[in-house]
N, C-alpha and C positions, 0 to 999 in steps of 0.2 A: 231464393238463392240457388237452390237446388235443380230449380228448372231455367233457370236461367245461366248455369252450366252445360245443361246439357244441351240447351239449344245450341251453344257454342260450338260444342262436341260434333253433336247430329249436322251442323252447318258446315266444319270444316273436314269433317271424313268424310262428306259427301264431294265436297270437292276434290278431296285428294284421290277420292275411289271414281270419278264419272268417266274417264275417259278409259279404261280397266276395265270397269262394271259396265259401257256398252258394245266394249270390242267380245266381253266373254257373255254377255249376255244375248245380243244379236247371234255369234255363231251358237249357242247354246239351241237357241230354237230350231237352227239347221240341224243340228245334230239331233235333235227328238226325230227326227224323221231318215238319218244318216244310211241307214239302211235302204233304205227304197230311195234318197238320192242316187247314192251309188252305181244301183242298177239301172238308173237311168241314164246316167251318160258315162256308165263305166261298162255297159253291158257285156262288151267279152270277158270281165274276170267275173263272169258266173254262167253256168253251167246251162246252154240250150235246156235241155230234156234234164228233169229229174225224175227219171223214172228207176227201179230196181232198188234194190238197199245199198248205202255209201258203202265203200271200201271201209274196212277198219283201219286206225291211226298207223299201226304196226308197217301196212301195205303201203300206203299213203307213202310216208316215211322212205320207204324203200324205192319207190315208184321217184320220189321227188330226187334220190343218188342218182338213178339211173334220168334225169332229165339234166342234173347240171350236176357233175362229178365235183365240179372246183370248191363244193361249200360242205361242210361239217351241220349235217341239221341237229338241232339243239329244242325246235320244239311241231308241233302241225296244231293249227285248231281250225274246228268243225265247227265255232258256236253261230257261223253265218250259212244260214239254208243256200245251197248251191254253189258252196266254191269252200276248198281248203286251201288254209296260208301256212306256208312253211318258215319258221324261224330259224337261223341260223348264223355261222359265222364263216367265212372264206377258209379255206385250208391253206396249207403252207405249198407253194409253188418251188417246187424242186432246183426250179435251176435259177434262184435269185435267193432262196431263204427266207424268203418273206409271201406275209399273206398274200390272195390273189388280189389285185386291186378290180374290183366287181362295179359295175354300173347300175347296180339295184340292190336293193336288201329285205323285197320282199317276190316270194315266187308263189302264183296262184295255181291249184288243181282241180279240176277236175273231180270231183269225190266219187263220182260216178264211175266214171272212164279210167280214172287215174292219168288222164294225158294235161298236159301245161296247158292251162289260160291265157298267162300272160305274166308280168313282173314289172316293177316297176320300184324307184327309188323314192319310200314314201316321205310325203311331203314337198316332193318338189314339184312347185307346181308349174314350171317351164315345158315340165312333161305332158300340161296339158289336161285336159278335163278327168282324165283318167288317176289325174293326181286332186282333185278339189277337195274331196270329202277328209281325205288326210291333212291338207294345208289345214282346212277350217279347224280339225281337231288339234292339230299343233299349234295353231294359234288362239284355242280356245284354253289347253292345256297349260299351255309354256311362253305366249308370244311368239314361238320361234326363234327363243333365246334359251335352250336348255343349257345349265342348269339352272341359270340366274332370274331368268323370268318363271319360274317354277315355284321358288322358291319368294319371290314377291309379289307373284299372288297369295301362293300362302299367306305371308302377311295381311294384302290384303285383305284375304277370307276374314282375318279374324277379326279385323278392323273392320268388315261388312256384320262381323258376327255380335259384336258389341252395338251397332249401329242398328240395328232390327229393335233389338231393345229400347235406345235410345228414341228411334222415331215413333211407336207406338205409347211411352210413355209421351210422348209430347202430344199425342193426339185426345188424351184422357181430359175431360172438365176436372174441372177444380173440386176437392173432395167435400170443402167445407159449404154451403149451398144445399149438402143432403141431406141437413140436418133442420132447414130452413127453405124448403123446398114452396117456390113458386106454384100456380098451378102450374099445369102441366107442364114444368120445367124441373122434376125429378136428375137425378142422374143419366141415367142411362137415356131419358130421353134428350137431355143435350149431346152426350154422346152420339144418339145418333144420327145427330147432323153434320158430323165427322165421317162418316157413311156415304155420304150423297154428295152431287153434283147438281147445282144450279146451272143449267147450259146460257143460261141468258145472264151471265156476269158479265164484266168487262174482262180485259186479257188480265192484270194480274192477279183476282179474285176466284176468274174461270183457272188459272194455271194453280195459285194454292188449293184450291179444293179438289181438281186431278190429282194433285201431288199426293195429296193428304187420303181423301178417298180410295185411289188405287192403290196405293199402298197396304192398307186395311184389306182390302177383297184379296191379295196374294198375301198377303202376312205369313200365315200359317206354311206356306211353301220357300219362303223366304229366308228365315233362320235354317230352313233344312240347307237350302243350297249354298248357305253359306259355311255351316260346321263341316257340310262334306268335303266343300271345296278346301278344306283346313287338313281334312282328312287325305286326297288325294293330292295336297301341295307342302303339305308342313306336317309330317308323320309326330315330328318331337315334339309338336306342340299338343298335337291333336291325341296322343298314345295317355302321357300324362293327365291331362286334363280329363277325359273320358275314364279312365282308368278307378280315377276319385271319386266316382261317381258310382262306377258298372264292373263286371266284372271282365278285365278285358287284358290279357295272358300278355307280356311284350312278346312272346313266339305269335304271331298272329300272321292274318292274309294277308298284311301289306310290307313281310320280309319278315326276318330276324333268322333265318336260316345261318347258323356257322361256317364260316368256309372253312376247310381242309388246308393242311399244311400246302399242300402240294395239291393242283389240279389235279381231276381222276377222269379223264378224257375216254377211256376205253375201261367201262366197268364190268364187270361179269358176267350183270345181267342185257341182254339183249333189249329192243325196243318192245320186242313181241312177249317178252319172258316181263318185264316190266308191264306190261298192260295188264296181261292173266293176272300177277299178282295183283294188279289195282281190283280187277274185279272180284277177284278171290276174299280178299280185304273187306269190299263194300257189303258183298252179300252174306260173308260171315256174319256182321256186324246187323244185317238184319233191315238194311235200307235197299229200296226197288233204283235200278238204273231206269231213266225217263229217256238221255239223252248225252254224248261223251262230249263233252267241250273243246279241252284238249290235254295231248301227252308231251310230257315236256322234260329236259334232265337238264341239270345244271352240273359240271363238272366241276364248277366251285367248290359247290357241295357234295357233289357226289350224290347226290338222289336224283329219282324221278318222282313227277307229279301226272297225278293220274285224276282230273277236273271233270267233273259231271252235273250234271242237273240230275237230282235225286228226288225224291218223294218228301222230301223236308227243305227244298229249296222254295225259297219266298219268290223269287222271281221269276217272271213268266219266259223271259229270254235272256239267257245264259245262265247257267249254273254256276255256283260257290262254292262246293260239296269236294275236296279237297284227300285223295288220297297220298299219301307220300310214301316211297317205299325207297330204301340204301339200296345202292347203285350196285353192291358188289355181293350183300347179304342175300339181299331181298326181303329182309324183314322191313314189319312196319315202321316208322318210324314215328308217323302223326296222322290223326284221321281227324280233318278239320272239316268241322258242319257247321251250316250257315246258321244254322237255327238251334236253341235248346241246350247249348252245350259249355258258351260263357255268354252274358245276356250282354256284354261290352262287343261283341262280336254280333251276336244279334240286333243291338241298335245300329253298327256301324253296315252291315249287309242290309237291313232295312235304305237307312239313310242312303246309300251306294246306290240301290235299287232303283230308288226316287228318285237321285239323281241324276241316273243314265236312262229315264224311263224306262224300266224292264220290266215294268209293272201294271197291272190293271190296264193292260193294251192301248187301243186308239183312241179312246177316252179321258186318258191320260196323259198319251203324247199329245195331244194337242191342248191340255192345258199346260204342259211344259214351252210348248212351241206360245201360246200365248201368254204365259210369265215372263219369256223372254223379250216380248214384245213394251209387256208394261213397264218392266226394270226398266230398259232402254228411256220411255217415257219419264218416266222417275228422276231417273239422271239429268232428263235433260231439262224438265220444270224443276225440276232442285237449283240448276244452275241459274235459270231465270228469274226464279224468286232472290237468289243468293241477289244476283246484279240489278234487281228492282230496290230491293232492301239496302241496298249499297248504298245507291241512288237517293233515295229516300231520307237516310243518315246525314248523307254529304248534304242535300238542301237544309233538313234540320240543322245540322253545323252551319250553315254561313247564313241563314234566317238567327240563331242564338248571337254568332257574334257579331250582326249587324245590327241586333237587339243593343248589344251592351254597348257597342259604340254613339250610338244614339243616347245613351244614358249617359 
């Protein structure tokens, strides 16, 4: 009875998930390599010559008013080799009262030179190739429907999250057999026929056993990218549920910052006076800077964040190492580490890690770029088998009632 649920279960989250799970899976494997697409047909937002040491944030910052007055920057990062992106928001145009209306919302630097790249308004991709790598990640992220499609992957995620379970339980032999075991027909060695691929099947025997097989060779990578994606789409669901497990702060790195009565748009501390203290902070604190990610203020809240790859960073590109410091004090307010510090944060920086490949290098990415490839497969002998078995039903049905008419 019980497995006869869940094939229920595993049959129709698959369909409700296949056509989701190949839009985000297909751009998924783009993205393992997103960076060096980029540079490839995006080559002027990065930097001829990287020779000399980059500008610090502070200059960057400064360098990016003096290239477009009309925008209020709000943050710079550095965690891409040869080019700085400036965050920001338009300022008030004097003689209408209102913001500027701007035809871009991202400006690229130079880290070198300090002089403009280029800018563009990310994700549109009418702009041209210069816009692809962003399209792929807004519709790997959000459909291209924020908030809404955001937030239904989310669900999806979790419904992919449950469904991992579900399918690997279905791949298991029957428990009882091990107790009365054949020759060579132990457990684990019917199991491992669940493993393999017969290439000389016919198509629907050759397609259940891809289905089934491929599934098992990515398994283990499979739940990850599904609880991340839970992580990075549905925080409410994902904080809780992690939470009961691990030990995992709700002030954590995917928000909970308090906003302030009142915007604090112009604070005490400067961009420059904000970075010293970030570094003042880390090496108090006894942790080696590797690499500055980026600098950022929020006048919601009234701090700056002061992002690095640190010596206790798990990932190999981009750091999680998180200084915060009050916009107007300068005191600390949070020193948030990837590692070591709450282990609900350390699973979730792992899983993040894996998710974005930023980990165990080209090695990796390409088994990310090839999970993407099999999911996609998955999907799509899932649905084959669904419409074979369909098939199949319906002829038993009208083979039974042809039966009893005859009777």
């Amino acid at each position: 009875m019980l497995r006869r649920v869940i094939v229920v279960f595993h049959r129709y989250a698959g369909l409700v998930m296949t056509v989701f799970m190949i839009v985000v899976a297909l751009t998924g494997s783009l993205l393992a390599f997103r960076t060096e697409i980029e540079r490839f047909v995006a080559p002027q937002l990065f930097a001829r010559e990287r020779t000399g040491t980059p500008l610090d944030p502070a200059t960057l910052i400064e360098k990016g008013y003096a290239i477009e007055p009309r925008v209020q920057v709000l943050a710079v990062s550095l965690k891409e080799d040869g080019r700085a992106q400036l965050g920001f928001q338009p300022r008030i145009d004097p003689a209408t009262g209102k913001r500027y209306a701007l035809g871009f919302n991202e400006i690229f630097i130079d880290p070198y030179r300090g002089i403009e790249l280029g800018r563009r308004r990310s994700g549109d991709i009418s702009q041209g190739l210069v816009n692809l790598m962003p399209f792929i990640r807004l519709l790997h992220g959000d459909l291209l429907w924020r908030p809404t499609g955001t937030r239904l992957l989310g669900w999806i995620a979790v419904l992919w999250t449950l469904d991992c379970f579900a399918a690997i339980y279905l791949t298991l032999p029957s428990w009882r057999p091990l107790f009365r075991p054949a020759a060579g027909q132990g457990w684990f060695s019917r199991w491992g026929t669940s493993w393999r691929v017969n290439w000389s099947r016919t198509a629907f025997p050759l397609n259940f056993q891809l289905h089934r097989a491929a599934g098992l060779w990515v398994w283990l990578l499979v739940p990850m990218f599904a609880w991340s994606s839970v992580y990075l789409n549905l925080h409410k669901v994902y904080a809780p549920v992690t939470g009961a497990f691990l030990d995992y702060p709700a002030h954590n790195n995917h928000g909970g910052e308090l906003d302030l009565p009142n915007r604090l748009d112009s604070p005490a501390l400067n961009w420059r006076q904000a970075m010293e203290r970030g570094k003042a902070e880390l090496s108090k604190a006894g942790f080696t800077l590797r690499r500055v990610e980026s600098l950022s203020y929020s006048p919601t809240a009234g701090r700056y964040t002061w992002r690095v790859a640190s010596n206790i960073d798990i990932q190999t590109t981009g750091g999680r190492t998180y200084v915060i410091i009050d916009g107007n004090s300068g005191q600390l307010v949070e020193l948030r580490l990837p590692s070591g510090q709450h282990s609900g944060l350390t699973f979730t920086n792992w899983i993040y890690a894996l998710h974005m490949a930023n980990v165990f290098g080209l090695t990796y990415r390409i088994a990310v770029f090839v999970s993407g490839l099999v999911l996609t497969m998955l999907s799509i002998t899932g649905v084959y088998i669904w419409w074979k078995k369909l098939g199949f039903r319906r002829q038993h049905g009208r083979l039974v009632r042809h039966h009893k008419q005859q009777h």
